[in-house]
MIPA-28961 format. One line per 10 residues: number of its first residue (from 1); their letters; for each residue x, y, z of C-alpha. Coordinates in pm, whole numbers, plus 50000, padded with zeros to 5 digits. Example, Ala and Ser with C-alpha at 12.3 -4.5 7.8 and 13.67 -1.06 7.14 Angstrom:
2
1	AS	51230/49550/50780 | 51367/49894/50714
//
This chain:
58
1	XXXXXXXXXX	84977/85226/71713 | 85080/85524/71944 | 85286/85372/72275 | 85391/85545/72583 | 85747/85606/72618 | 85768/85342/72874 | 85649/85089/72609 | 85859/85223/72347 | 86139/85152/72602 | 86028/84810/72713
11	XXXXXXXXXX	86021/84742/72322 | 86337/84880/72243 | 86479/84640/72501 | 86304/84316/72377 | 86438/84383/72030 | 86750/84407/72190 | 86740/84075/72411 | 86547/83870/72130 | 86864/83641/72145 | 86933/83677/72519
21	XXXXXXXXXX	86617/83542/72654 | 86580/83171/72820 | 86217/83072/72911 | 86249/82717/73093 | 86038/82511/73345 | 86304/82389/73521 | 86444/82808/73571 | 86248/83022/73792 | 85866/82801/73709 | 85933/82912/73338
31	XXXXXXXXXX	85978/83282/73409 | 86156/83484/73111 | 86534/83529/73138 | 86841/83644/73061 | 86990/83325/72913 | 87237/83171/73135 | 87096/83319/73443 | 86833/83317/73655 | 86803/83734/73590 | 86447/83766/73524
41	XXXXXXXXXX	86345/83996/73213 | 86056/84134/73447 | 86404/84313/73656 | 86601/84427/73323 | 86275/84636/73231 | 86234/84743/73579 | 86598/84877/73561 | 86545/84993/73179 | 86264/85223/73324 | 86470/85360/73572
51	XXXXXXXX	86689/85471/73350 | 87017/85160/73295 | 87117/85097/72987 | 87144/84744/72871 | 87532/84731/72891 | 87476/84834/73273 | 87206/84531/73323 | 87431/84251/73138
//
C-alpha cells in the first residue's frame, strides 16, 4: 500500500509511541494519550505534521 507522506509520518510516530499511549474512560472520555498525561495523540500528530520531532512533543 502506497501512503502519503503525511501518513507515513503519522505512522512513523505511532510506531514510536506504541508504549507511550494511555486510552482510559476516566481521561479525556477515553481519548488516546500520551500516558501519564492528558496530551492527546490527536495534538502530537498535529505537531508531527508541522514539522516537531517527538523529543520536542515529550
Amino acid at each position: 500500500m502506497d501512503y502519503t507522506e503525511d501518513q507515513q509520518i503519522i505512522l512513523d510516530a505511532i510506531y514510536q509511541l506504541k508504549n507511550s499511549i494511555d486510552i482510559s474512560p476516566d481521561i479525556r472520555g477515553g481519548e488516546p494519550v500520551l500516558k501519564g498525561t492528558r496530551y492527546p495523540l490527536s495534538r502530537v500528530f498535529a505537531e508531527i505534521i508541522e514539522g516537531k520531532s517527538i523529543k520536542e512533543i515529550s
